[in-house]
SERO-770069 format. One record per residue (C-alpha): residue number from 0; x, y, z. Coordinates in nm, 3 decimals. Last residue first. Example, Ala and Ser with C-alpha at 12.3 -4.5 7.8 and 13.67 -1.06 7.14 Angstrom:
BEGIN
SITE  num     east    north       up
SITE    1    1.367   -0.106    0.714
SITE    0    1.230   -0.450    0.780
***
This chain:
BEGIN
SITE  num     east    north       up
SITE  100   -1.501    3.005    6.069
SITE   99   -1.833    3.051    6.018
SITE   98   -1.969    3.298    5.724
SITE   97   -2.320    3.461    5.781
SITE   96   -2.478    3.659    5.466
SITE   95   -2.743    3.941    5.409
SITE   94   -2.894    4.037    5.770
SITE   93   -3.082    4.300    5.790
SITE   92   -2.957    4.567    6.021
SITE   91   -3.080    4.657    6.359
SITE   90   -3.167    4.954    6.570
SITE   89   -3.392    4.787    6.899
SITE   88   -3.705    4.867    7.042
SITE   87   -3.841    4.587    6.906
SITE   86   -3.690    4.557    6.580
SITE   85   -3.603    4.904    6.445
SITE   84   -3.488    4.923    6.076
SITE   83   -3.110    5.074    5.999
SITE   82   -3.031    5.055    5.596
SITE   81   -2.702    4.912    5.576
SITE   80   -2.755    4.562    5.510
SITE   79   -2.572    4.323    5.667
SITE   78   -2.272    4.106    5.609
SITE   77   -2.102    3.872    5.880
SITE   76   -1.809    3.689    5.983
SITE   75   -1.814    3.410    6.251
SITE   74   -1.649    3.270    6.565
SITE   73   -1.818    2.971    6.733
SITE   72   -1.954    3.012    7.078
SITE   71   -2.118    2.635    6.975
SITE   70   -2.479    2.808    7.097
SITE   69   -2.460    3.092    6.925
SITE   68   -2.321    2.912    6.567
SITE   67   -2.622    2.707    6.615
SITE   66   -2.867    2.969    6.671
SITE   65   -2.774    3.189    6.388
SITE   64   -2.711    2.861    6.170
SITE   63   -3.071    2.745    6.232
SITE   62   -3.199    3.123    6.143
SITE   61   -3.025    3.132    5.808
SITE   60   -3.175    2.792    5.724
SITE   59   -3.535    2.901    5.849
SITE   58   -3.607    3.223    5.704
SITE   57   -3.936    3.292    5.772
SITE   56   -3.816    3.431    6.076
SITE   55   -3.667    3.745    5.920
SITE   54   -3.312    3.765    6.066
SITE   53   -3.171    4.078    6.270
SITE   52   -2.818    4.273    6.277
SITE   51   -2.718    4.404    6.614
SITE   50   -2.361    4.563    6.643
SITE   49   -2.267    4.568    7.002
SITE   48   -1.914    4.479    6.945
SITE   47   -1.974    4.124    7.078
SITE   46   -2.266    4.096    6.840
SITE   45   -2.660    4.108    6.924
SITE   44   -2.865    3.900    6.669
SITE   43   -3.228    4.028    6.669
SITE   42   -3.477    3.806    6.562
SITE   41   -3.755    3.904    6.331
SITE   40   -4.155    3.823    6.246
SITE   39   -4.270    3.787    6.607
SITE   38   -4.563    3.538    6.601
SITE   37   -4.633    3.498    6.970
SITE   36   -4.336    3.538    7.195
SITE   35   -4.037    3.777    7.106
SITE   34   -3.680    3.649    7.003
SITE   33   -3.287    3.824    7.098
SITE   32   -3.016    3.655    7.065
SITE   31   -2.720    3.733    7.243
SITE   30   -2.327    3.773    7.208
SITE   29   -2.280    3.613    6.878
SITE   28   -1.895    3.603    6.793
SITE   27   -1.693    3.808    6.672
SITE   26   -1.442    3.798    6.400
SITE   25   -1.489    3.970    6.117
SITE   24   -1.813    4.249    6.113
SITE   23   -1.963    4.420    5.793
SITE   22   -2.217    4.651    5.751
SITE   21   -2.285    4.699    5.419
SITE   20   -2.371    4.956    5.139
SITE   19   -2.038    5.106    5.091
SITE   18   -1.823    4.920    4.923
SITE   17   -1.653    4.520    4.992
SITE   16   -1.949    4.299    4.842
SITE   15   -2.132    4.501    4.624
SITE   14   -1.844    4.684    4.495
SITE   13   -1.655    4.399    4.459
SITE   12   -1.898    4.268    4.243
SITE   11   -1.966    4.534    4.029
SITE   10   -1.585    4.560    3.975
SITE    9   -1.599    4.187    3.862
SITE    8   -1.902    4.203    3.625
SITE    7   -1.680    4.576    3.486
SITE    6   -1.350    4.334    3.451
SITE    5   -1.516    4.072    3.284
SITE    4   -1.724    4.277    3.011
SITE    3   -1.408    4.447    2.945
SITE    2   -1.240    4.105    2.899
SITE    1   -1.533    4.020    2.646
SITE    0   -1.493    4.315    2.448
***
C-alpha cells in the first residue's frame, strides 16, 4: 500500500511539474522588463524567445530575483502558468517558479 501511495504522490508530481498546464522555457535569458508608474499591480518579464510571463508586485522576493537575474544577463529556467491574462496591452503568463543557472 504504501509504495502505491508513493508512486501515485510521485506521478502527481510529475504531472504538475513536466504536463500540460505550464509554460516552460530553459535557457534564455530576460530580454526586458516591463513596469508601469503609479501603483501597477504586475510586471511583465519579456524572454529572448518572446515569451512574456508577468510577476504580481506584491511579491517582493520573486520580483528582486527577476530584476537581478536581468541585470547580471544571467541565464535562467522558468515555469508559468498556462492560463494567458493581459498585462497592459500585453499576453502574459503568471509566473510560478524562476531557476538560475
Amino acid at each position: 500500500m504504501k509504495k502505491l501511495l508513493t508512486v501515485l504522490v510521485l506521478v502527481f508530481v510529475s504531472t504538475q511539474v513536466f504536463g500540460f498546464g505550464w509554460v516552460h522555457t530553459r535557457d534564455t535569458t530576460i530580454k526586458e522588463i516591463i513596469q508601469w508608474e503609479g501603483n501597477s499591480p504586475k510586471v511583465v518579464l519579456t524572454l529572448q524567445n518572446g515569451t512574456r510571463c508577468y510577476i504580481p508586485t506584491q511579491e517582493k522576493e520573486l520580483y528582486s530575483l527577476a530584476l537581478s537575474l536581468y541585470m547580471a544577463k544571467r541565464k535562467i529556467e522558468i515555469h508559468c502558468h498556462e492560463a494567458e491574462v493581459n498585462v497592459g496591452g500585453y499576453p502574459s503568463h503568471k509566473v510560478h517558479r524562476i531557476i538560475a543557472r
